[in-house]
C-alpha positions as CSV (number, residue, x, y, z in Angstrom):
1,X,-12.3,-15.3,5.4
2,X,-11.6,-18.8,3.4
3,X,-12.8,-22.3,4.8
4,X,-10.3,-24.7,3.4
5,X,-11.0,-28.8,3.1
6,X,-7.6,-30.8,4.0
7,X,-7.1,-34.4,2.8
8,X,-6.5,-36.1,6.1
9,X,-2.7,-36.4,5.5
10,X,-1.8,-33.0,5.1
11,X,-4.1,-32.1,7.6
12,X,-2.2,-34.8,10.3
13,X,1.0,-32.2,8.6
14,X,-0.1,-29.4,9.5
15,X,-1.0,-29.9,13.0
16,X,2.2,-31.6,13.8
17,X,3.6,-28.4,12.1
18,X,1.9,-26.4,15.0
19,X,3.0,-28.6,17.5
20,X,6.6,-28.2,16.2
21,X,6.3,-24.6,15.8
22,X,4.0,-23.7,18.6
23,X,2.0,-21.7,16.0
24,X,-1.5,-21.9,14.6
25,X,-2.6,-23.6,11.6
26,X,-4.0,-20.0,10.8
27,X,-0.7,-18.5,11.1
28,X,0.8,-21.7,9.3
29,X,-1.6,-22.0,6.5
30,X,-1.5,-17.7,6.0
31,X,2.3,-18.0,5.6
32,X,2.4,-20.7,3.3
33,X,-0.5,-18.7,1.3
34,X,2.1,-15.6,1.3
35,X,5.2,-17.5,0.4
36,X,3.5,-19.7,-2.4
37,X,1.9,-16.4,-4.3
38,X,5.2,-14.6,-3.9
39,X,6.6,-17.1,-6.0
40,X,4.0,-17.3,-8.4
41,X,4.2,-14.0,-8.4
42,X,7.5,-13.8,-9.8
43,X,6.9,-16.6,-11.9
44,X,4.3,-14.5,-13.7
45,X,5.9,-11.2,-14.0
46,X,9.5,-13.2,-15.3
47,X,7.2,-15.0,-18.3
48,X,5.9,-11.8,-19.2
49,X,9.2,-9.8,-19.5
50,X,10.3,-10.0,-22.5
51,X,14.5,-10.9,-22.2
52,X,17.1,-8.6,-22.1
53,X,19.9,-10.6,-23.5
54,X,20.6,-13.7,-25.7
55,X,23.2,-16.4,-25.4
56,X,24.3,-18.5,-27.9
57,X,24.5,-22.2,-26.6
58,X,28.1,-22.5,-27.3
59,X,27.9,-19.3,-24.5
60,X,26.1,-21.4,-22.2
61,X,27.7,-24.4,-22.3
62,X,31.2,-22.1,-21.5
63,X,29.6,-19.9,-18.9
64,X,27.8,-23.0,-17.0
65,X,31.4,-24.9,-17.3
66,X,30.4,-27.6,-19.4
67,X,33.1,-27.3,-22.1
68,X,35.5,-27.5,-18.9
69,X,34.1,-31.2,-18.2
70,X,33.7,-32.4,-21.9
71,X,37.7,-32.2,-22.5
């Protein structure tokens, strides 16, 4: 169980959220929990991989296309 203070705006958000959605601000502000530590999530297990391949920039610049647009 969490009790969670809103600043009015997001508050007035989330309720026309549920209105839009026809769902609760339980369900809404659960959800958005879930998504937002999913990412995190990731974000935290990719910093603490070490990497698995190196590119030079010249690489880069080639695979992203950016020598394409500089001739």
């Amino acid at each position: 169980m969490i009790t969670v203070r809103l600043p009015q705006e997001l508050e007035d958000r989330l309720v026309a959220m549920c209105q839009e959605t026809r769902r609760s601000k339980s369900f809404l502000v659960k959800d958005a929990i879930e998504y937002f530590l999913d990412d995190l999530e990731d974000v935290v297990e990719s910093r603490n991989k070490p990497p698995t391949e190196f590119v030079t920039n010249e690489e880069l610049r080639e695979n992203l296309g950016f020598d394409e647009c500089t001739k």
